[in-house]
N, C-alpha and C positions, 0 to 999 in steps of 0.2 A: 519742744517740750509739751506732750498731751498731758495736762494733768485732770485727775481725777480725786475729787476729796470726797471722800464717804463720812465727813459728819460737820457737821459746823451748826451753832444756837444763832444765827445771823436775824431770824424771824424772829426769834423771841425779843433777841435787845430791838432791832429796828421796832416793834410794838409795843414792849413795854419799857425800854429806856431811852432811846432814839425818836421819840414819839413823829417831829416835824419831818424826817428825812424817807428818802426809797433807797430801792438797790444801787439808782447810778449816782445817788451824791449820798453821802453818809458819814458819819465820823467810826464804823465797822471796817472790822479787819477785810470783811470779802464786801466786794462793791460790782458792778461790771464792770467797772475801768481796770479795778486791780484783778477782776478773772480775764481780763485780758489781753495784760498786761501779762499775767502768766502762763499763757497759753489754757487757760481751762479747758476743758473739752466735757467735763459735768458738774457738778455741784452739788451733793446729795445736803438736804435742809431740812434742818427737825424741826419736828411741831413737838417742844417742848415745853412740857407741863408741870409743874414741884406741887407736888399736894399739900403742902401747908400752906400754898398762896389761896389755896381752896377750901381750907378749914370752915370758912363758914361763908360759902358760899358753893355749897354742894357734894364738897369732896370731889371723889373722881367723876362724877357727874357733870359738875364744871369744869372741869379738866377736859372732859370728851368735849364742851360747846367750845372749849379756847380750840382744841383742837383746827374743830369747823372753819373757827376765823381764821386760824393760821394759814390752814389751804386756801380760805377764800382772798387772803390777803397774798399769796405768794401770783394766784392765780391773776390779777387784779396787777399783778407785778407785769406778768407778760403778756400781758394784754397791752402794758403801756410803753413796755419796749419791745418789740415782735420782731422785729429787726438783729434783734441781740441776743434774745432770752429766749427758751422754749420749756414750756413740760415736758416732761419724756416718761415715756408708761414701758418701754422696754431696749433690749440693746440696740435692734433697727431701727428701733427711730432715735436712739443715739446717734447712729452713725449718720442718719439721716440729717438730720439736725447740723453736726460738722461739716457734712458737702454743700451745707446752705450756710456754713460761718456763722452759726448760733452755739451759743452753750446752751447745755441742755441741764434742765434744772430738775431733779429728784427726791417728789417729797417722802418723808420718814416721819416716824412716831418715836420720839421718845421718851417711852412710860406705857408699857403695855396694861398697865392698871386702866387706863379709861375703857377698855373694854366691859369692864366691871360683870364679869362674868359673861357676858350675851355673844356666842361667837360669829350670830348674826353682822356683830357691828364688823368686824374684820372683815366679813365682805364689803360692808357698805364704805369701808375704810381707802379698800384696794380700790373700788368701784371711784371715787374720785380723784383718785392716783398714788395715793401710800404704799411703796415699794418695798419699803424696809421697815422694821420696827423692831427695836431696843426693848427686848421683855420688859425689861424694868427698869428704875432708877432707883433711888439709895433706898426705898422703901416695901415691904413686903405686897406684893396685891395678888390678884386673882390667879395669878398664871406661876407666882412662884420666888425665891426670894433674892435678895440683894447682898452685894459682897460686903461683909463689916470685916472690924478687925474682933470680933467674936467666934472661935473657933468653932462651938455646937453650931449657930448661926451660917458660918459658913459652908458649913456641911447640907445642910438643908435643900433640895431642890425643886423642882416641878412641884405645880400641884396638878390632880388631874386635867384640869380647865387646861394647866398650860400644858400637856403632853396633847390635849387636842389641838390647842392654837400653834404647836410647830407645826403638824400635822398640817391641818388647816392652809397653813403660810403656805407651805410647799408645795400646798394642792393646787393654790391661787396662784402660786409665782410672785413669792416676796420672800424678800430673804433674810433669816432668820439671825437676827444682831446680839451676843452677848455679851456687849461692854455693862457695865454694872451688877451682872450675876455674879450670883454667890459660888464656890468651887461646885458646889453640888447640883444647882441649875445648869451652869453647862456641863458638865460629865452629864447629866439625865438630856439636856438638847443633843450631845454628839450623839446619845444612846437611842434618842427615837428618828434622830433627824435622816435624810435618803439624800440629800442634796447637801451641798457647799454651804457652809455659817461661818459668819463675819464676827469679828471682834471689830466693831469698827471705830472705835474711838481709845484703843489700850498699849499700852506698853509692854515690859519686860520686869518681872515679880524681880527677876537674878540682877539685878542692876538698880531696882527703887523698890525698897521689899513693900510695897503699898496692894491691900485685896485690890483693889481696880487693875490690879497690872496680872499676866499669865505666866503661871510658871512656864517653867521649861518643858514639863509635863505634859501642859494645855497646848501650849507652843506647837508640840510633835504631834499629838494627837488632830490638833487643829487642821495640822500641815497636811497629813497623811489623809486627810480625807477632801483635800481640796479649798480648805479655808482660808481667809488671809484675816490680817490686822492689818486695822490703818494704827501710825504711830501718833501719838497723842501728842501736842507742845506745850499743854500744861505744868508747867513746874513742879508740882507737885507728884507728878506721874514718871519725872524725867531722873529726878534725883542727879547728883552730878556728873555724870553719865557711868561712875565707877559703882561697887556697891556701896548702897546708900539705904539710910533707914528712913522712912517717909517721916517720920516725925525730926528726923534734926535735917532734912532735905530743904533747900531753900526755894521759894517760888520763882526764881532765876529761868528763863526758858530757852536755853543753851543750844546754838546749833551743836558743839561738839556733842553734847548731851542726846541731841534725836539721831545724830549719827551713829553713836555709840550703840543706842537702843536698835538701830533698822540694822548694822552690822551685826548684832547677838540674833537679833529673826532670823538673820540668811545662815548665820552659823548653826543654827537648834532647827530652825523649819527650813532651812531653803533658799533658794533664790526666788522664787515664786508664791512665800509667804507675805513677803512685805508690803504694806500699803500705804497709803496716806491718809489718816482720819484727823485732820487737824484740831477738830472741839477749839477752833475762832471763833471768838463773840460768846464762849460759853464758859468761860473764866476768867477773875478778876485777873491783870498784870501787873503786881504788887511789887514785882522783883524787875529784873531786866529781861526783856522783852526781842531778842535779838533778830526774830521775824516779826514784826509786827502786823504785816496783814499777809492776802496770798500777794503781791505784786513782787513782794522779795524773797518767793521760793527759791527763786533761781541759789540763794545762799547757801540752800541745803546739798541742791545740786551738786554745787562745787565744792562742799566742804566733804561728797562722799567720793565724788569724782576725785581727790586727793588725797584720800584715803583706802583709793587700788580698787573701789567700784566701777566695772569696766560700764560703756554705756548701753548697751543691750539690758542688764543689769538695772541701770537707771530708769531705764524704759518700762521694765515690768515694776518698779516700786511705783514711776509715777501715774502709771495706767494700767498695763498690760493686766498685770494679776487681779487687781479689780475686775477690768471686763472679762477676762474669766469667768470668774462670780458671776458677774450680772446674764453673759451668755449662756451658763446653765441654767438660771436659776429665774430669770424674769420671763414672761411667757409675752 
């Protein structure tokens, strides 16, 4: 089992809630024991930022310096285990990486607002290895806006800034992430973008009617031009895997429930849609918890393997279709 997870907040709790612990001892869902334990083969890691922790303390100006530390601190990671861990700036030295028995670790931005207009930073962004980047989170910035349950609001997309920074992405070799857009920020990303966009941390709207999740719509559109979703185990995202209205939806994080949702991907997009963006370590687990970190993906495994998911099948959920992505699309 290669697995490949395109999103997890594992930096931000190990920084700002985990304060004493690192990657290989932690009380976090992802550790290197437990991406070991799961076969990991990458680890994509946000530098995740909420501008209200920034209110007054620069806005998204301080958001770009936590930024900084995040990398310096992920960096500062494999430096301490090099034996285990590695950066990884593109697909070959992924693969590189695995013929030497490391996981290979992929930093991300999540919150394209700390670019605060300058497209300079996105280079300088990529330049110290940010490969992906999540336009936004729940809040309007520079590049364009965020999915509410406000229907004018969800309508709303790009701003010019952000029709240059996909633009930009594509040019660099970083791949272009719309979990938290608004309907109208991605229909304007599919409409500028040339290359493969990631929903890498979202669900299925038909099954937990919540804006963070894609309709069937986004789903097909998504598909047909090469994109995947990783599937979210946030509770709130999962709904009880039947339809479900996010607000009477319980924080419950159900394997039948992320089955339910990767079965609807392969049924609307595909066998080639489906990914793994687990968003561990980026939400409270207030409800029952039934993965609790990566060491017991094997759960999902089996719960789709018994549900008539042949294993080739398996294979492109838990890596193949990701590396897809990363092989067009990382330079």
């Amino acid at each position: 089992m290669n697995l490949i997870d395109m999103h997890c907040d594992t930096l931000w709790k190990l920084m700002d809630v985990d304060k004493e612990k690192d990657l290989m001892e932690n009380r976090c869902s992802v550790s290197i024991p437990h991406m070991k334990a799961a076969g990991t083969k990458a680890q994509f890691f946000a530098c995740f930022t909420c501008l209200s922790d920034f209110e007054n303390a620069g806005g998204y100006e301080g958001c770009y310096g936590r930024v900084q530390e995040m990398i310096a601190y992920l960096d500062g990671q494999t430096e301490r285990y090099p034996g285990e861990i590695t950066l990884a700036r593109s697909f070959a030295q992924m693969q590189k990486n695995e013929g030497e028995g490391k996981i290979s670790a992929f930093l991300t931005v999540e919150e394209g607002g700390v670019l605060c207009g300058e497209i300079g930073r996105l280079d300088a962004l990529y330049d110290k290895g940010i490969r992906l980047m999540t336009l936004m989170w729940n809040y309007e910035n520079c590049i364009g806006h965020p999915n509410s349950r406000d229907g004018s609001a969800m309508r709303r997309g790009l701003k010019p800034f952000g029709i240059e920074t996909v633009r930009r992405m594509e040019e660099l070799g970083m791949i272009v992430d719309v979990s938290h857009a608004s309907d109208g920020t991605f229909w304007d990303v599919l409409k500028y973008s040339r290359k493969p966009v990631a929903a890498s941390h979202s669900n299925c709207r038909a099954l937990c009617n919540h804006p963070r999740n894609l309709s069937d719509e986004m789903i097909r559109s998504l598909a047909e031009t090469g994109g995947v979703a990783g599937v979210n185990f946030y509770g709130a995202f999962l709904g009880t895997g039947k339809m479900a209205e996010a607000d009477t939806a319980q924080d419950d994080s159900r394997i039948d429930a992320m089955a339910a949702h990767i079965l609807h991907m392969i049924r609307v997009g595909g066998s080639g849609f489906p990914a793994i963006g687990t968003d561990f370590d980026g939400f409270d687990a207030k409800g029952v918890l039934e993965i609790p970190d990566v060491s017991k993906m094997e759960r999902l495994w089996e719960a789709l393997r018994r549900a008539g998911v042949p294993e080739g099948q398996l294979e492109q959920i838990w890596s193949k279709n990701a590396e897809r992505v990363m092989r067009e699309v990382l330079c």
